[in-house]
N, CA, C and O of each residue as an XYZ file, in Angstrom:
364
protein
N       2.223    -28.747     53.504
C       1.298    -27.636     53.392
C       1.922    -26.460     52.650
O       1.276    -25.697     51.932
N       3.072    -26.387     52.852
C       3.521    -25.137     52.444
C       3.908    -25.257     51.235
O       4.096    -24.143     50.747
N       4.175    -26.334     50.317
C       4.276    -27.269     49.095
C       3.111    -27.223     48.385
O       3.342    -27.042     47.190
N       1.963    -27.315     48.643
C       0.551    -27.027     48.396
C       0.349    -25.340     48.334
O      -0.430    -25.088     47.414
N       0.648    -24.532     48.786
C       0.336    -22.740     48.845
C       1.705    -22.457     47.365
O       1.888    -21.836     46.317
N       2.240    -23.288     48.160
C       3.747    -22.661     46.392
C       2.968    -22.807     45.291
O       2.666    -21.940     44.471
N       2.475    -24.635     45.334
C       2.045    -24.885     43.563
C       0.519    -23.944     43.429
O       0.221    -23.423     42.355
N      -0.094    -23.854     44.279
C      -1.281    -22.781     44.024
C      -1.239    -21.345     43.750
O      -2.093    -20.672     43.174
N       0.134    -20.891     44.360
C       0.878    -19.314     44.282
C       1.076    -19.592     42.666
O       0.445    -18.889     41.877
N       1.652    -20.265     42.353
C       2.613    -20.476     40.911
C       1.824    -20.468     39.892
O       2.098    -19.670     38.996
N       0.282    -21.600     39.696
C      -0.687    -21.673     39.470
C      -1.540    -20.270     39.171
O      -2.057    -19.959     38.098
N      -1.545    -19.602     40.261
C      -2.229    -18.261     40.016
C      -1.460    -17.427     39.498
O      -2.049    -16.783     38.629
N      -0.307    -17.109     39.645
C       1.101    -16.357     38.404
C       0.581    -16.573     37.249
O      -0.027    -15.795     36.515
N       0.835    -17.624     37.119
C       0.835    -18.157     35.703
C      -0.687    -17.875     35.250
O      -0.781    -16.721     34.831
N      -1.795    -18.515     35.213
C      -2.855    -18.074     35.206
C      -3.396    -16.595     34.499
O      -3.856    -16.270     33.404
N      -3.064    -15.904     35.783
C      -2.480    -14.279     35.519
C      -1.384    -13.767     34.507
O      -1.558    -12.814     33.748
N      -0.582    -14.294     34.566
C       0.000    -13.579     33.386
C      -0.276    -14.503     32.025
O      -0.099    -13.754     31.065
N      -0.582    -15.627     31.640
C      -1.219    -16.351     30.984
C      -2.871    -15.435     30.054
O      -3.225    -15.391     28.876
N      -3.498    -14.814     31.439
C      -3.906    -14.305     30.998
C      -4.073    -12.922     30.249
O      -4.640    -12.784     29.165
N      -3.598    -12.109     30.861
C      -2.292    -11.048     30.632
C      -1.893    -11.106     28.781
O      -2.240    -10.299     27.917
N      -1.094    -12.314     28.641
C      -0.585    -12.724     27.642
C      -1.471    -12.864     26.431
O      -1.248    -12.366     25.327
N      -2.328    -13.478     26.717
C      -3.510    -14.207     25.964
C      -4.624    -12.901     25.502
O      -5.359    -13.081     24.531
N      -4.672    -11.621     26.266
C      -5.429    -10.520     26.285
C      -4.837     -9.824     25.157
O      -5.221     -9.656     24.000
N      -3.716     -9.434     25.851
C      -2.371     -8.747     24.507
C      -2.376     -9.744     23.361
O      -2.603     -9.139     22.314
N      -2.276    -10.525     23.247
C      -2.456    -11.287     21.653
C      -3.568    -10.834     21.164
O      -3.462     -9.961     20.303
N      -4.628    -11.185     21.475
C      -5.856    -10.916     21.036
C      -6.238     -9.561     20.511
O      -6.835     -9.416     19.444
N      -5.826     -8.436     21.405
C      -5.744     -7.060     21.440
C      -5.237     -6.883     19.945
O      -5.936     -6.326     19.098
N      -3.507     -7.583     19.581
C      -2.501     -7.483     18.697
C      -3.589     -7.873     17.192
O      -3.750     -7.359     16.085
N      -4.155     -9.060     17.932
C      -4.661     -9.720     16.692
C      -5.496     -8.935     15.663
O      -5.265     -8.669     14.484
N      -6.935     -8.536     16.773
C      -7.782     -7.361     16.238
C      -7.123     -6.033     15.607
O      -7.674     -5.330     14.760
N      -5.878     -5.816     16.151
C      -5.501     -4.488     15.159
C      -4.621     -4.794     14.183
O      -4.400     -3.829     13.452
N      -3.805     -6.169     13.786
C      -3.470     -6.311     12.920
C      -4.650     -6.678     11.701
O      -4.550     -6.589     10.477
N      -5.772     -7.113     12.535
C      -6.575     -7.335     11.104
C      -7.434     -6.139     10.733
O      -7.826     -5.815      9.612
N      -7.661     -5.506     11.990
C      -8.013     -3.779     11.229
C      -7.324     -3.287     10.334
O      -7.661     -3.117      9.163
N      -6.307     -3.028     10.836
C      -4.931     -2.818      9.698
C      -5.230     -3.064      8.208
O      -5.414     -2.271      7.284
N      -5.220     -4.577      8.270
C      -5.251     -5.574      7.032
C      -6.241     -4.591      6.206
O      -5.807     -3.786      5.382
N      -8.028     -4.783      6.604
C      -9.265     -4.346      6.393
C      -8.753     -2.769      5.862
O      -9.052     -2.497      4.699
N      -8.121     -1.893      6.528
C      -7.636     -0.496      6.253
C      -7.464     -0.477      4.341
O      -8.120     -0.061      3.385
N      -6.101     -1.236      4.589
C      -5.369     -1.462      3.777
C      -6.098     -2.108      2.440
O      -5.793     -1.770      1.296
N      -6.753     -2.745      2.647
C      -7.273     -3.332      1.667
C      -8.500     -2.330      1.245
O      -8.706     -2.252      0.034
N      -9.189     -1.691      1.960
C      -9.868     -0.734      1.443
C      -9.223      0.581      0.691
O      -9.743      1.025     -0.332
N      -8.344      1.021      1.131
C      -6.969      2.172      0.350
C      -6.881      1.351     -0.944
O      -7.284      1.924     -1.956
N      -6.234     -0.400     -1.121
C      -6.229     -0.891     -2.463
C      -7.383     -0.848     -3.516
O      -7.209     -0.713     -4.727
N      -8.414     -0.963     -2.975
C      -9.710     -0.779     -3.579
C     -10.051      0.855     -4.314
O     -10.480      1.225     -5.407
N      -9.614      1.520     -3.091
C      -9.968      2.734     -3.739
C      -9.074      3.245     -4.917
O      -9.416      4.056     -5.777
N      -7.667      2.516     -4.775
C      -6.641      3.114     -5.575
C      -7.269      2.312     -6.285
O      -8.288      2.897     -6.652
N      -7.238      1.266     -6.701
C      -7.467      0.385     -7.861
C      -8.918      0.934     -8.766
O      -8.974      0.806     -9.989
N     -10.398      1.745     -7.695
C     -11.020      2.539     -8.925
C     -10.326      3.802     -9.558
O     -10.566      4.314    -10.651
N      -9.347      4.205     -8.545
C      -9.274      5.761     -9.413
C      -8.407      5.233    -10.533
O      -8.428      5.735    -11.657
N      -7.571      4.111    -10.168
C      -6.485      4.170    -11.353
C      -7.234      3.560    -12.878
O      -6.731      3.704    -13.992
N      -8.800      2.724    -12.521
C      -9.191      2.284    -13.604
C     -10.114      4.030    -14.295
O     -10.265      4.600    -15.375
N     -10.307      4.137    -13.555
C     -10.596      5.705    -13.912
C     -10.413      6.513    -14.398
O     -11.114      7.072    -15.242
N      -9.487      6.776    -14.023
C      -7.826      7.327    -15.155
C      -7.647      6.879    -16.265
O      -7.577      7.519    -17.315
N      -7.553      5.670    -16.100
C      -7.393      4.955    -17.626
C      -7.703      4.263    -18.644
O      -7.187      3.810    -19.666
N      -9.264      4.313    -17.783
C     -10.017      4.088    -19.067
C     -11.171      5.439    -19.540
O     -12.028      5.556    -20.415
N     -10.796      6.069    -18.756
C     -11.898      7.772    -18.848
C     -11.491      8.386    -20.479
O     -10.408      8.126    -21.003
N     -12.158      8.913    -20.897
C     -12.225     10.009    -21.842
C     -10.674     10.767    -21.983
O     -10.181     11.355    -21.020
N     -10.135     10.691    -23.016
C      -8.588     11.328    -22.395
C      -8.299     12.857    -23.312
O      -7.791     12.842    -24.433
N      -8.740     14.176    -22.574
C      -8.271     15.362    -23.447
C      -7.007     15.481    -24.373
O      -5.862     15.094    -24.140
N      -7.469     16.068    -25.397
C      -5.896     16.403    -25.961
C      -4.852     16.982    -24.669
O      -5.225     17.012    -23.496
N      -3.463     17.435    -25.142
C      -2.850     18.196    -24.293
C      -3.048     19.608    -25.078
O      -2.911     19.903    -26.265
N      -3.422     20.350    -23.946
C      -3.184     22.258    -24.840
C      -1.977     22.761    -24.387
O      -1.758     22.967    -23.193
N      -1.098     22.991    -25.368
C       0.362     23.611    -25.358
C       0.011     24.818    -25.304
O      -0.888     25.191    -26.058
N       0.835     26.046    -24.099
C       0.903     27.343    -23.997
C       1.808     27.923    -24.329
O       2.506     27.393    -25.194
N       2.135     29.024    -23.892
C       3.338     29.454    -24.145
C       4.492     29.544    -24.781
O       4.464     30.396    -25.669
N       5.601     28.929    -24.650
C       6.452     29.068    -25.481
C       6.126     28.073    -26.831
O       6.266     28.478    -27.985
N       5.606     26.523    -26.431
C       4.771     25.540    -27.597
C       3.555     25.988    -28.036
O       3.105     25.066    -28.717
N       2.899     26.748    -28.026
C       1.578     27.024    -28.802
C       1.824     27.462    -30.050
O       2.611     28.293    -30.502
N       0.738     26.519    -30.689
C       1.158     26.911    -32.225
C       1.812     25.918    -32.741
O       1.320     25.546    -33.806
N       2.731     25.341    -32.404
C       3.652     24.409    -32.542
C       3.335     22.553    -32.890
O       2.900     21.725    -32.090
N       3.730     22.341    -34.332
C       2.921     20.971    -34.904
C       4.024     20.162    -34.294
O       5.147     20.642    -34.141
N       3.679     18.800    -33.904
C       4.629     18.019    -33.632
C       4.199     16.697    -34.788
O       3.020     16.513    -35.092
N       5.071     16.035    -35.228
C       4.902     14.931    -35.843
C       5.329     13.679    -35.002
O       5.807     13.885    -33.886
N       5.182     12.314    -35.490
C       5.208     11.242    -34.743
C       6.259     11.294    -35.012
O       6.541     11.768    -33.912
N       7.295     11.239    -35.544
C       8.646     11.394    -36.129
C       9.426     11.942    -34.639
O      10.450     11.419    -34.199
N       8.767     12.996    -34.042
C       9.228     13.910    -33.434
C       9.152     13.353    -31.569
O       9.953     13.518    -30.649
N       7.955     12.742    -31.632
C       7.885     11.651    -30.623
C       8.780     10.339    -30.829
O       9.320      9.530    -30.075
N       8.735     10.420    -31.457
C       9.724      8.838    -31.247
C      11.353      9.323    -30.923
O      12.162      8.690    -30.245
N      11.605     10.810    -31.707
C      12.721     10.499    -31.180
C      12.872     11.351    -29.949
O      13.966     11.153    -29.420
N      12.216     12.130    -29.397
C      12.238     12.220    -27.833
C      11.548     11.029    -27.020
O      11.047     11.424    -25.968
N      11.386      9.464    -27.303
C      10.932      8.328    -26.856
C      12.677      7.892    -27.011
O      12.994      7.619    -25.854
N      13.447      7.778    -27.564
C      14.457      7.580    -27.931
C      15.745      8.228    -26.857
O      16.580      7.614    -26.194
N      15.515      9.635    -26.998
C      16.604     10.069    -26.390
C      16.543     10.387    -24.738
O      17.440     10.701    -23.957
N      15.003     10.156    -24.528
C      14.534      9.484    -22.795
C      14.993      8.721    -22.171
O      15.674      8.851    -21.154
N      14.538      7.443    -22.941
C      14.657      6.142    -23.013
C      15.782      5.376    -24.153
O      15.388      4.465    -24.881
N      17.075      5.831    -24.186
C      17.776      5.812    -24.692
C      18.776      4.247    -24.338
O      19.536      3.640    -25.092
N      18.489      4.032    -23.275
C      19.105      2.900    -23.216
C      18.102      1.154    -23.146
O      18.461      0.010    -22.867
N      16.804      1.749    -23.544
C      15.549      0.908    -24.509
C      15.914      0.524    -25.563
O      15.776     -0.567    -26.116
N      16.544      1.717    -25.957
C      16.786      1.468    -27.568
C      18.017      0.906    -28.139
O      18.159      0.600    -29.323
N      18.772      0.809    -27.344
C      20.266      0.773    -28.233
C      20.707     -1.010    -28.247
O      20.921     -1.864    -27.386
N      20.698     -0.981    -29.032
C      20.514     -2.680    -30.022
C      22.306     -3.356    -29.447
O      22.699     -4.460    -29.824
């Protein structure tokens, strides 16, 4: 008899924390896939602004201050592309 109350005690432990266990997963599960859903909506949104950006209408730049007025030639870009990115270039 008392062999019979153990395996039914043990039975209901287990059970219980079985269930316990099985609650917390589930719990885990739903907020890792909220998460996911989050996340993937943030990618979405980044992914319109960045097509946005770059394929939109693109202003000149207006130089103030000390550059206003000031012509630049492509000559003049390449070699501040050069001395940036200086180790791009060196053969």
């Amino acid at each position: 008899m008392v062999k019979l109350f153990f395996h039914i005690g043990y039975w209901l432990v287990n059970s219980t924390i079985g269930s316990v266990y099985s609650s917390t997963c589930l719990a885990m599960s739903n907020y890792v896939l909220i998460r996911i859903e989050a996340l993937q909506q943030e990618l979405e949104n980044l992914q319109q602004l960045v097509l946005h950006e770059t394929q939109g209408e693109k202003r000149p730049t207006q130089l103030k201050g000390l550059w206003q007025g000031v012509q630049f030639s492509e000559t003049d870009f390449d070699a501040a592309r050069r001395a940036v990115f200086k180790d791009a270039y060196d053969e």
